[in-house]
C-alpha positions as CSV (number, residue, x, y, z in Angstrom):
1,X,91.0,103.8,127.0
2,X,93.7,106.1,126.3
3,X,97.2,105.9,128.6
4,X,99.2,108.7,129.8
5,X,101.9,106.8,126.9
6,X,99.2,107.6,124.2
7,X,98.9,111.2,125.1
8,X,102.7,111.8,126.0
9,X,103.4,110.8,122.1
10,X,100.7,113.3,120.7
11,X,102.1,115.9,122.5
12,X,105.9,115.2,120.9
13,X,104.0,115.7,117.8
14,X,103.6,119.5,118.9
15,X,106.7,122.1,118.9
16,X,107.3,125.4,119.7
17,X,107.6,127.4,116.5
18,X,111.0,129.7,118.3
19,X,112.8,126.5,119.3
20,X,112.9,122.9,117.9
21,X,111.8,120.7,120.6
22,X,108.7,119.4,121.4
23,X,106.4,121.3,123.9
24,X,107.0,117.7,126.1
25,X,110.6,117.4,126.2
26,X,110.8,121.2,126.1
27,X,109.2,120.6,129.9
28,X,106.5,122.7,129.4
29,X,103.8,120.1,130.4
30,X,103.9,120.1,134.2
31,X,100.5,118.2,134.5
32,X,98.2,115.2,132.7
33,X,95.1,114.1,134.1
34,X,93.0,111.2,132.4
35,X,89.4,111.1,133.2
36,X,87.4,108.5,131.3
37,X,86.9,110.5,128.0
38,X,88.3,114.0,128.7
39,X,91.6,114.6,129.2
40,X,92.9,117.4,131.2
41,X,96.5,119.2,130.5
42,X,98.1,122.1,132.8
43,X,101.3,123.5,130.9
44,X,103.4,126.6,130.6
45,X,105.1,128.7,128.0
46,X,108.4,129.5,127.8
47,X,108.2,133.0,128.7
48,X,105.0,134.9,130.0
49,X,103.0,136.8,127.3
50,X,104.1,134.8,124.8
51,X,102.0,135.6,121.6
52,X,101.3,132.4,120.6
53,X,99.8,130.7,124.1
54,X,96.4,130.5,122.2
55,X,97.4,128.7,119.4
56,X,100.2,126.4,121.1
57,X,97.1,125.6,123.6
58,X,94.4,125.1,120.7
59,X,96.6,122.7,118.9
60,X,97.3,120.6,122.4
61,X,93.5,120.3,122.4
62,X,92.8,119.6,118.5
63,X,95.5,117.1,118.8
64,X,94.1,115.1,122.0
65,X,91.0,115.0,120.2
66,X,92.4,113.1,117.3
67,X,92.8,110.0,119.9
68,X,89.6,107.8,119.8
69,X,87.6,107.8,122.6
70,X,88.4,111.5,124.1
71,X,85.7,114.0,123.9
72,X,87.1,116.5,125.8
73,X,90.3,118.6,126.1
74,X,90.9,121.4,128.7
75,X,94.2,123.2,128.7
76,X,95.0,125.5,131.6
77,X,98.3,127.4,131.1
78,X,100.1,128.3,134.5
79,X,103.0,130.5,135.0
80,X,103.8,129.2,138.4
81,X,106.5,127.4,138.7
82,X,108.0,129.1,136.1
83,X,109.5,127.4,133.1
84,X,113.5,127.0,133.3
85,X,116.1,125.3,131.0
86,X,116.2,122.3,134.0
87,X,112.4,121.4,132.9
88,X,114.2,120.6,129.5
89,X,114.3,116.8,129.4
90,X,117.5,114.3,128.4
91,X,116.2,114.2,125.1
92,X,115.1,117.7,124.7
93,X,118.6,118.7,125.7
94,X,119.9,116.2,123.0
95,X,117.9,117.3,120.4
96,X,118.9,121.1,121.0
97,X,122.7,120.2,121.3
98,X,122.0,118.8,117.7
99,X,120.3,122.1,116.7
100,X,123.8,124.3,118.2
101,X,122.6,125.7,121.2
102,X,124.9,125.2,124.1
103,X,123.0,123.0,126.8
């Protein structure tokens, strides 16, 4: 059966192409429900009409899918709360100090 561990790891697999920090430690995942074989994800997106939301969404579900036993993948992407630096996590605030940004 796959753990909430399992599917926190694929998703630090998965960055935002305008900022180098994964969608997880970015804090952009605000929910993740397990559910025998499907696997259900509500996130947000830095800013609101971002133009990548589909893609950054298709690749959370293509990348669930790689774990054995999950058949299904559904994404919804939220805009309430809205995202703020203070979602970034420890590391993610490591990893951009590394990267120059002043966090």
């Amino acid at each position: 059966m796959v753990t909430k561990e399992v599917v926190i790891e694929k998703l630090k697999q998965i960055y935002d192409p305008e900022i180098p920090v994964d969608i997880y430690n970015l804090g952009l995942i605000y929910g993740i429900e397990i559910e025998g074989n499907k696997i259900n994800i509500t996130m947000t997106l830095t800013a609101p009409g971002c133009p990548l939301a589909g893609t950054i969404a298709q690749e959370v579900e293509n990348r669930l899918k790689e774990l054995q036993g999950v058949e299904e993948v559904n994404v919804e992407i939220v805009w309430e709360p809205q995202w703020t630096i203070d979602r970034l996590t420890e590391e993610g605030k490591k990893k951009l100090r590394e990267f120059g940004y002043n966090i």
